[in-house]
C-alpha positions, 0 to 999 in steps of 0.5 A: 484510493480510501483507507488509510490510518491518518496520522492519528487513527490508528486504534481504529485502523487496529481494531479494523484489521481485528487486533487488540488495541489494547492488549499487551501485544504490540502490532505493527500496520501499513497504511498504503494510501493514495497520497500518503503513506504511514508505517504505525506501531501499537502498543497498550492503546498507544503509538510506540512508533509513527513515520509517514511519507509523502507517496502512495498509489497515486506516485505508481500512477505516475511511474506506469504514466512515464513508463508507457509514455517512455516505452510506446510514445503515448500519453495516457491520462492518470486515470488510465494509468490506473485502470492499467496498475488495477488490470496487471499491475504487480511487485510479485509474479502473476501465474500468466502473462498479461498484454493489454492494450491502452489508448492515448495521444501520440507525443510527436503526432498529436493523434490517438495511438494504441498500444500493448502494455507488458505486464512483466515490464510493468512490475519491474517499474513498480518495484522500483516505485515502491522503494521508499514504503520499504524505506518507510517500514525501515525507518518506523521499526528503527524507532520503534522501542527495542522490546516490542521485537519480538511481537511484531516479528510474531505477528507481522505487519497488516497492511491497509488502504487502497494501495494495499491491494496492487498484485503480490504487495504483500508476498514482495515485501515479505520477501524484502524485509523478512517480515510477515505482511498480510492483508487487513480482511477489507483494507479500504474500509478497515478504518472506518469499520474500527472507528465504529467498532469502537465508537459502539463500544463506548456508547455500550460503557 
């Protein structure tokens, strides 16, 4: 899954999402990437505060894998399980249910078995999986200076990268943390569109 502010873009991941990275506001970003995650807070151009954690979109792969593998006695490959998080994978309620089938290899027999997946089962085994990003957003607002509060409780928290786009992620953890999250115009992209924005910049200074 692309996107994703690394360790160290953070001004580019910034002015993807359209902030001013260098304005007095401070701005709070979610980086849900594949791998890895990164909770980043801006301020004047510079990092106030930084945590990243070893889990992203491909550990919920793993949990709808163990899941289906748990429940239906199939193994499915990671690619599978991601087409199935991508199809009706959700932390927030959909508007109808959703059923769809998966193919995979039954783990007593050896043979091909198909089987329904349940969409409201499903969202609760990737609430479960998303806990350490609520504990990573927690972990880089307790270190994030004192006085930067109130702007990232008055602007919210923007959230980038592949993993952003799973079903109702913004809604969950709005709910969760009592912040406001929403989502980069083009969360995958939103670095590396920021990386040009301001590489034109400088070559216009």
């Amino acid at each position: 899954e692309a996107g994703g502010v690394g360790e160290l873009d953070d001004q580019s991941a910034a002015r993807g999402c359209g902030l001013d990275v260098h304005g007095p506001s401070a701005h709070m970003l979610l980086d849900f990437g594949g791998g890895k995650s990164f909770a980043v807070v801006t301020s004047l151009g510079d990092i106030a505060s930084l945590a990243h954690a070893e889990f992203g979109g491909f550990d919920l792969d793993e949990a709808i894998r163990r899941h289906v593998e748990r429940r239906s006695h199939i193994v499915i490959t990671p690619a599978t399980a991601e087409a199935v998080k991508r199809a009706i994978g959700s932390v927030y309620p959909r508007p109808e249910p959703l059923q769809p089938e998966v193919v995979g290899v039954d783990n007593r027999t050896g043979f091909e078995k198909k089987a329904l997946v349940d969409d409201n089962e499903l969202r609760d085994i990737l609430i479960d999986a998303c806990e350490p990003l609520l504990t990573l957003v927690q972990r880089c607002l307790a270190e994030s200076p004192a006085e930067l509060a109130g702007d990232i409780d008055a602007g919210g928290v923007t959230l980038l990268g592949g993993g952003a786009l799973l079903y109702g992620l913004p809604e969950f953890l709005t709910e969760r943390l009592g912040l406001k999250f929403r989502l980069a115009e083009d969360p995958v992209n939103a670095t590396v569109l920021g990386a040009q924005s301001l590489l034109l910049e400088e070559t216009e200074d």
